[in-house]
ZAMARGU-4260 file (C-alpha; in steps of 0.2 Angstrom, whole numbers, plus 5000, padded with zeros to 4 digits):
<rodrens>
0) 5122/5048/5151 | 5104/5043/5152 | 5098/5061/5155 | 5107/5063/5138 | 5100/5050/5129
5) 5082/5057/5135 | 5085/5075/5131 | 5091/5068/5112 | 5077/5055/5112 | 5064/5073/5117
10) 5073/5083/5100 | 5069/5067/5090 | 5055/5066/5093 | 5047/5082/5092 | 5056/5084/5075
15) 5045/5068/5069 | 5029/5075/5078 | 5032/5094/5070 | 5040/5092/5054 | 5038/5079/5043
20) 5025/5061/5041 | 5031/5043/5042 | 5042/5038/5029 | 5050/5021/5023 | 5065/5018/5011
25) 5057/5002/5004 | 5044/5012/4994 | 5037/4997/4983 | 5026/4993/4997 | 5022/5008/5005
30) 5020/5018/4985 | 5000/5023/4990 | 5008/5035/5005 | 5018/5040/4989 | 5004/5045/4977
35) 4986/5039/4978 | 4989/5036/4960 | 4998/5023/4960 | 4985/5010/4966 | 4983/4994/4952
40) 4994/5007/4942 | 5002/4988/4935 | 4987/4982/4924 | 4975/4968/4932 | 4988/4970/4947
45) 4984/4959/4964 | 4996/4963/4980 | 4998/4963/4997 | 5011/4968/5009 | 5019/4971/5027
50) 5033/4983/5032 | 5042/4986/5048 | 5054/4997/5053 | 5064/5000/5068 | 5077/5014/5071
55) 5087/5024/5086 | 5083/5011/5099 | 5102/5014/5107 | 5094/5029/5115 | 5084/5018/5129
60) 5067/5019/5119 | 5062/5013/5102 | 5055/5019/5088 | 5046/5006/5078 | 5035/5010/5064
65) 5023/4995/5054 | 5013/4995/5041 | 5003/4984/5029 | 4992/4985/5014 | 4986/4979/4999
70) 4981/4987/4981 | 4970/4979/4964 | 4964/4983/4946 | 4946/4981/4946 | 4940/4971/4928
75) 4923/4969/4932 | 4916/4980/4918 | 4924/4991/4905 | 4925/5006/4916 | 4931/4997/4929
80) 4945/4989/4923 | 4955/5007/4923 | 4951/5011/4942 | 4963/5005/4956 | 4961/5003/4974
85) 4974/5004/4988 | 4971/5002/5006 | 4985/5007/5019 | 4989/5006/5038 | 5002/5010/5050
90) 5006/5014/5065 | 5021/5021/5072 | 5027/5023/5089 | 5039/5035/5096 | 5051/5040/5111
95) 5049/5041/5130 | 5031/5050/5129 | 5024/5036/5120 | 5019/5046/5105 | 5008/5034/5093
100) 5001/5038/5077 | 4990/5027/5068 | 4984/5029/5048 | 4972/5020/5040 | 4966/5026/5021
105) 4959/5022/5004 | 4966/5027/4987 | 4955/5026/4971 | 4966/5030/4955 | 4959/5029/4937
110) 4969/5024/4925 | 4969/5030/4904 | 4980/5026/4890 | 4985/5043/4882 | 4993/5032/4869
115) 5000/5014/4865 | 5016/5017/4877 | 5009/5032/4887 | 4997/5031/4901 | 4989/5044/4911
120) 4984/5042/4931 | 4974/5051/4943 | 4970/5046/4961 | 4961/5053/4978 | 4966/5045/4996
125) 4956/5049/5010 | 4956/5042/5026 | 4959/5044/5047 | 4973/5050/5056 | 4975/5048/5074
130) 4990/5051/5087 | 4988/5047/5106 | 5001/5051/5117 | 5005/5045/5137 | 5008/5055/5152
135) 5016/5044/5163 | 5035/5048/5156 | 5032/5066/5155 | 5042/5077/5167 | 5042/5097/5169
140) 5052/5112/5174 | 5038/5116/5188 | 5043/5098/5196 | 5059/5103/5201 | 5060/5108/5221
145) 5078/5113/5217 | 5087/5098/5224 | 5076/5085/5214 | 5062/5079/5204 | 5043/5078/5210
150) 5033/5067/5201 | 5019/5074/5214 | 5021/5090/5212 | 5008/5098/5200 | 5016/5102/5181
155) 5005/5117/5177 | 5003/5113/5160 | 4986/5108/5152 | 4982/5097/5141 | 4965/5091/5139
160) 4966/5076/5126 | 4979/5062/5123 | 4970/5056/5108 | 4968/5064/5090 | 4957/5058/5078
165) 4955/5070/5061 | 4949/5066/5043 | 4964/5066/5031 | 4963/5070/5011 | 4974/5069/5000
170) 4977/5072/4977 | 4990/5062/4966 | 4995/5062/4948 | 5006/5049/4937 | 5011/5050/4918
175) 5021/5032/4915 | 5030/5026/4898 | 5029/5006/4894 | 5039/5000/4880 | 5043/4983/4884
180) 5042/4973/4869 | 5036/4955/4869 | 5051/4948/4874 | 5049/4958/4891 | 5064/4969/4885
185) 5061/4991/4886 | 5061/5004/4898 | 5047/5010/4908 | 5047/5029/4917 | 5035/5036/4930
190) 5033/5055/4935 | 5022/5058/4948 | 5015/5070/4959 | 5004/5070/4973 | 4999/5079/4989
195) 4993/5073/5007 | 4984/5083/5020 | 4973/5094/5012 | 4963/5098/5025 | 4977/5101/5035
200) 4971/5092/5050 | 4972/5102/5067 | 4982/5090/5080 | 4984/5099/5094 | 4983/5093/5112
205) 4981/5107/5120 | 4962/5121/5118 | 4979/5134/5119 | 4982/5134/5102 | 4980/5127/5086
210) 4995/5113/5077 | 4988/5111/5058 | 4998/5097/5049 | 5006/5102/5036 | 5001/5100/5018
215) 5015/5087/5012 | 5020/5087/4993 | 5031/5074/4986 | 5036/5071/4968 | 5042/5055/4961
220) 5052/5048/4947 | 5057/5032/4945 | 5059/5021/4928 | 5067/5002/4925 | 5079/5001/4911
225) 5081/4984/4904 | 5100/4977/4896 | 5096/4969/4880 | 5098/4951/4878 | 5101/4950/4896
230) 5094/4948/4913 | 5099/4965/4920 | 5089/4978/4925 | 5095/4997/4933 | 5080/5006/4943
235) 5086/5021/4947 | 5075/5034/4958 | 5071/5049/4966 | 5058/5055/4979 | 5057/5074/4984
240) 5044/5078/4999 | 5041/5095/5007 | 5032/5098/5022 | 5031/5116/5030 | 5048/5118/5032
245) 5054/5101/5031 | 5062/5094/5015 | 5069/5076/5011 | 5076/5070/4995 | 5079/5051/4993
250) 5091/5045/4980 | 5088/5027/4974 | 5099/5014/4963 | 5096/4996/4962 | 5102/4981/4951
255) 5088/4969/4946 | 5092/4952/4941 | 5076/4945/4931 | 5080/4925/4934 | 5066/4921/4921
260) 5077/4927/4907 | 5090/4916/4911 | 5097/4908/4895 | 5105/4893/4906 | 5089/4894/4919
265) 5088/4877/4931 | 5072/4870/4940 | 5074/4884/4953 | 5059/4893/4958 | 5067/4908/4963
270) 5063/4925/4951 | 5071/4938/4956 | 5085/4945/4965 | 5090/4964/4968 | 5103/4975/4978
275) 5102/4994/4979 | 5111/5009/4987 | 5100/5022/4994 | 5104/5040/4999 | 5093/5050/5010
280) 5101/5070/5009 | 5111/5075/5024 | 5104/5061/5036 | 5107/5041/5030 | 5117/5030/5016
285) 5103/5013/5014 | 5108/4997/5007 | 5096/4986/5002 | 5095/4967/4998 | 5080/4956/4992
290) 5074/4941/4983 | 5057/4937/4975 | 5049/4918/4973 | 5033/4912/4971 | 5028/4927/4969
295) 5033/4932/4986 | 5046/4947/4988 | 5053/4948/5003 | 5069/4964/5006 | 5081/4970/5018
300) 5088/4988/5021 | 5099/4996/5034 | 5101/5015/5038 | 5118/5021/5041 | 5117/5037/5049
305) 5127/5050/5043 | 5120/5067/5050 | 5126/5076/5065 | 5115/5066/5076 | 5129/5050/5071
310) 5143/5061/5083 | 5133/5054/5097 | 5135/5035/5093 | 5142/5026/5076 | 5128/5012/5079
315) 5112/5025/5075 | 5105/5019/5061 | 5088/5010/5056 | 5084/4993/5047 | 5066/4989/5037
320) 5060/4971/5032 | 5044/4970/5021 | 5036/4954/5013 | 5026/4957/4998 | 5014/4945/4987
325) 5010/4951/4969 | 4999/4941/4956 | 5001/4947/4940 | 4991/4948/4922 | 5003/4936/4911
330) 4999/4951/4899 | 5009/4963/4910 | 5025/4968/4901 | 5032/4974/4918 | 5043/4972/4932
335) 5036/4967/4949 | 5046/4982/4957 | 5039/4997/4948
</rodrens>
């Protein structure tokens, strides 16, 4: 059963390695390794953030994945006051090779109304990507004597680096609609799209041959639709990436319960509460649970697996916790999740 789990643990891995970045379902945090253009996309927006992430650690090694960043509106000068700026870090580390990838990058967005209620965003990221990986748990074909394994006996494979370091770039761009009224009442809609690893970074481990990243392109919509006279919101989504032949498509609902419009509201502090369904395509149902108070959000989400790989065991799945703190303009006709 171990070799089993280990052999799964090998596809899974090389799957993530190959084919597609890190992602997260709570994408209010991580929305910079959405589209650099969404950084200070909120006007005169202050926030800060940790994510984390664990998934498959039935299968005798973990996969955790952690990030945290933060992301402003500049206001120092009239030029200024349309440009954003989002930093992001994360690291993720994977399987029984002890596969780590680290990211650290910048976003600078600028931000121009095309109209009262339409805005127009454009944003640059540009950062580091590294991956390291450990040799101590790898085994090979050539280490087989034909009656058992020899960790002495010499792999014949090559590999002259464990560590990757490579400049990353990437392009994003946002159109958004905003037509709350003074009561905070409306609907606000975002289209973007954006795309990561321009350079297409080489990340091989080997002087053998070559491993490009692929370029990955996503396109987001999302929008929050408020219920008149009530403290209802609906924030439906969706998020389409592609990476060489990898695709993924998240499908997004949440109920949004703006305590602040409370008609019968007590002396409690709390501001907002949400639940949401989420559906990532052929691989995982999510459901998602969070509150926001002083300004502090704090959300819950749990994978369900529902691909082939859940045949194997009906506990596969994934949870995320993140914390977020948000100060705000009091001009902002907004909502703290978009």
């Amino acid at each position: 059963m171990k070799t089993i789990k280990i052999i799964i643990s090998i596809i899974l891995l090389a799957q993530i390695v190959n084919s597609q970045d890190l992602h997260y379902v709570q994408q209010d945090i991580t929305k910079t390794l959405i589209n650099p253009s969404y950084a200070g996309i909120n006007s005169e927006e202050f926030s800060a953030g940790i994510i984390y992430r664990d998934q498959w650690n039935q299968y005798g090694q973990t996969y955790k994945t952690y990030g945290l960043g933060g992301e402003l509106r500049l206001k120092n000068s009239a030029f200024l006051k349309n440009v954003g700026i989002g930093l992001w870090f994360d690291r993720d580390n994977a399987g029984i090779m002890q596969i780590a990838t680290n990211q650290l990058g910048v976003s600078i967005a600028y931000h121009t109304k095309l109209a009262t209620q339409h805005q127009f965003s454009a944003g640059i990221y540009a950062g580091m990507l590294n991956k390291t990986l450990s040799n101590s748990e790898m085994q090979w074909e050539s280490q087989y004597n034909g009656m058992y394994y020899d960790a002495n006996a010499n792999s014949n494979e090559t590999i002259n680096k464990y560590t990757q370091t490579k400049p990353d770039v990437g392009v994003g761009g946002n159109y958004k609609f905003n037509n709350k009224n003074n009561k905070g009442y409306g609907q606000i809609y975002q289209l973007g799209v954006s795309a990561y690893h321009l350079n297409k970074p080489d990340m091989s481990y080997t002087s053998i041959n070559v491993d490009p990243l692929y370029i990955r392109t996503v396109i987001n919509a999302k929008s929050i639709i408020d219920i008149p006279g009530s403290m209802v919101s609906i924030n439906p989504a969706i998020t389409y990436m592609m990476q060489g032949p990898s695709k993924e498509m998240l499908l997004s609902l949440r109920g949004i319960f703006d305590l602040s419009k409370s008609k019968n509201r007590s002396e409690s502090n709390l501001q907002l509460l949400w639940a949401g369904v989420h559906y990532r395509a052929k691989d995982a149902a999510v459901l998602e649970l969070g509150m926001q108070t002083f300004n502090v959000a704090v959300s819950f989400s749990y994978d369900w697996t529902v691909s082939s790989l859940s045949f194997t065991d009906n506990r596969t799945g994934a949870f995320e916790i993140s914390i977020k703190y948000t100060k705000r303009d009091s001009k902002y006709k907004g909502n703290s999740l978009l």
